[in-house]
N, C-alpha and C positions, 0 to 999 in steps of 0.2 A: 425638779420633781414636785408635782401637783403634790400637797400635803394630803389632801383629801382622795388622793390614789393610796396614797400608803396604808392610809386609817382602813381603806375599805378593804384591802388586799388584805390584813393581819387577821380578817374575819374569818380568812381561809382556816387558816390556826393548823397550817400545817408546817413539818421539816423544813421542805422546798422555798416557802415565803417568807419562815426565819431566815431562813440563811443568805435570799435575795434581800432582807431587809437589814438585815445585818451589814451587806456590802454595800449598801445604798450609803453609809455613815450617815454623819452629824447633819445632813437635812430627814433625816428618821426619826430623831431622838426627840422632839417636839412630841409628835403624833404618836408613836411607841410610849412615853410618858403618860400622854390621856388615855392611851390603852390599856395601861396599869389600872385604872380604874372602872373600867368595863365590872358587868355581871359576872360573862362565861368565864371561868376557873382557867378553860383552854387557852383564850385571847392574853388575858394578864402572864402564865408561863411564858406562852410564845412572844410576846411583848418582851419580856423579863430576859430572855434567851436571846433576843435579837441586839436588846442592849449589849449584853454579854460580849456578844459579838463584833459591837461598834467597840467596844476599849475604854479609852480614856478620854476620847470624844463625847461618851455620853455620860460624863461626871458631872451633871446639871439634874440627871435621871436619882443619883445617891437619894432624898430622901423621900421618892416616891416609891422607892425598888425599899425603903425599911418601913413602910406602911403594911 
């Protein structure tokens, strides 16, 4: 998975792309991390939601997700 597919797809910042982003695992969690730090409010949840989703795969995400 192109990393830069992922980043630009979470822009959608909808349900559907959480939850493809979520299945995608721990090749996500990189790119979902620097999406935490986005502007849009919506992109950081939906980021934030898709980790959720990866588990324990995405325990590298901890201390961007307490920022």
């Amino acid at each position: 998975m192109n990393r830069h597919v992922v980043v630009r797809e979470i822009d959608r910042a909808d349900p559907a792309v959480v939850d493809a982003l979520g299945q995608i695992g721990v090749v996500a969690v990189e790119p979902l991390i620097e999406a935490l730090g986005w502007n849009e409010p919506a992109q950081r949840v939906s980021a934030a939601l898709a980790l959720g989703q990866i588990g324990r795969e995405a325990k590298s995400a901890g201390p961007a997700l307490e920022k």
